[in-house]
SETI-712448 format. One record per residue (C-alpha): residue number from 1; residue in three letters; x, y, z. Coordinates in pm, 1 decimal. Each point is the difference from the previous one (the first is absolute). Example, Ala and Ser with C-alpha at 12.3 -4.5 7.8 and 13.67 -1.06 7.14 Angstrom:
seq:type:u:v:w
1:ALA:1230.0:-450.0:780.0
2:SER:137.0:344.0:-66.0
//
This chain:
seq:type:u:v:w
1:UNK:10750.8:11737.4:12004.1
2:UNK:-71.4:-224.0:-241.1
3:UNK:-209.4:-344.9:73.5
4:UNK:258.7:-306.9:-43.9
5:UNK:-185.6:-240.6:59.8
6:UNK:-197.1:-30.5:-295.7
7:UNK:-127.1:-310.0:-133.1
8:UNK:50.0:-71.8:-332.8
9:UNK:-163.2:-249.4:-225.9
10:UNK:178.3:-81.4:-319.9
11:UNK:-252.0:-203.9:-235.3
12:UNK:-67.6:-42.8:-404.0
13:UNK:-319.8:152.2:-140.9
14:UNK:-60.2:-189.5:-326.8
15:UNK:-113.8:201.5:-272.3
16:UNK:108.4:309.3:96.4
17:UNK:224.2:317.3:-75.6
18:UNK:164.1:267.4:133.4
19:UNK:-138.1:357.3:-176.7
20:UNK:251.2:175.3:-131.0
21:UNK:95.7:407.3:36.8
22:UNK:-262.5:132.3:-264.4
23:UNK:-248.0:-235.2:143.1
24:UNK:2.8:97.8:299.3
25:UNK:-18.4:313.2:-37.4
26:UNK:-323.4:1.4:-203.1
27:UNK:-167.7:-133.0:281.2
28:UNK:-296.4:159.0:143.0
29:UNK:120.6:256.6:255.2
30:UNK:-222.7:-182.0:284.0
31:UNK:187.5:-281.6:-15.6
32:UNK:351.8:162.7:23.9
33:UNK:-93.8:194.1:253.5
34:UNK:-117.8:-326.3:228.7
35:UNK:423.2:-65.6:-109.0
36:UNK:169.7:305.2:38.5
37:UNK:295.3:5.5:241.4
38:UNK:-63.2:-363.9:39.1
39:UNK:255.1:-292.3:-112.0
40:UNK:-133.8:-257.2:-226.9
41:UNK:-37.6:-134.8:-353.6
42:UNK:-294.8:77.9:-235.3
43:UNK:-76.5:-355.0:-161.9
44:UNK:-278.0:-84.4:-246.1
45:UNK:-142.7:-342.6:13.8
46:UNK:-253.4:-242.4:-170.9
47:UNK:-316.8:-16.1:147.6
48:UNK:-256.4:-265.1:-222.2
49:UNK:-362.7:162.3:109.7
50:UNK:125.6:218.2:274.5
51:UNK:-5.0:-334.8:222.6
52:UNK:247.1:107.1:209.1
53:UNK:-221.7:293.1:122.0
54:UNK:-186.8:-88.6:283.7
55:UNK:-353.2:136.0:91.4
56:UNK:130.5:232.9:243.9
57:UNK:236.6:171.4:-249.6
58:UNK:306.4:-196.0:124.9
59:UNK:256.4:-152.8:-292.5
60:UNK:158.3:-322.4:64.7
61:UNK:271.4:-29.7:-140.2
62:UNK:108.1:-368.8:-161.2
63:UNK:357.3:-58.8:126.4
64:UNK:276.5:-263.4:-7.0
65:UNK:208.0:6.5:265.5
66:UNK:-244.7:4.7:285.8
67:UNK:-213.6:-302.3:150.3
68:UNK:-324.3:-20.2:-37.3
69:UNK:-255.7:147.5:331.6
70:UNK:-185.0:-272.1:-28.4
71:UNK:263.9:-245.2:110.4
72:UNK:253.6:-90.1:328.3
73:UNK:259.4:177.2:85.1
74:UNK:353.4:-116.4:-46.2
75:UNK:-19.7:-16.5:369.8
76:UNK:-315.1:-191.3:45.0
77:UNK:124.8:-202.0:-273.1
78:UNK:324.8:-112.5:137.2
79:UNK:-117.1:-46.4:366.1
80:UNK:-360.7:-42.9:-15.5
81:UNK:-3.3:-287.8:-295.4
82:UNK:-374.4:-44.5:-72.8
83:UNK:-185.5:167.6:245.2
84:UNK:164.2:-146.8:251.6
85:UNK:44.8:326.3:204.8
86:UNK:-375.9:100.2:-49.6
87:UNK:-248.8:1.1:262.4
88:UNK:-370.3:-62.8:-106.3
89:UNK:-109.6:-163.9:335.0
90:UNK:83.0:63.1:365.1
91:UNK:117.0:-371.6:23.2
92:UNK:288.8:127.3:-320.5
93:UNK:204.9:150.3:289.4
94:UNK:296.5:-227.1:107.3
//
């Protein structure tokens, strides 16, 4: 049975293309075999001085279309207006 309850993310990568046919099938066979009997898209992006590999070997990828990690929530934005949820001392609880 298939999983329905996927979640999917719809988002704009700037910069970036979908391969075509030819190109991807002159891959490298490692990486379509990492793909095979999988669904997806092969895209090729812009990446100024590989800085959106990190250390580890992990790619972020620059999106639009997605918030940022480093900030609130939606819901800590619209019920928590600044900070006022957060607890830094024991004397924060209400």
């Amino acid at each position: 049975m298939a999983n329905t309850d996927k979640v999917r993310f719809k988002f704009f990568i700037p910069d970036a293309r979908v391969l075509g046919a030819e190109e991807v099938a002159s891959l490298p066979p490692e990486k379509k075999e990492k793909a095979a009997g999988k669904d997806g898209v092969w895209i090729d992006m812009v990446c100024p001085d590989k800085s959106c590999v990190a250390a580890d070997g992990n790619i972020s990828v620059p999106a639009l279309g997605k918030e940022s990690e480093t900030k609130r929530g939606t819901w800590l934005n619209l019920f928590c207006p600044e900070g006022s949820c957060e607890i830094d001392e024991p004397t924060d609880i209400p």
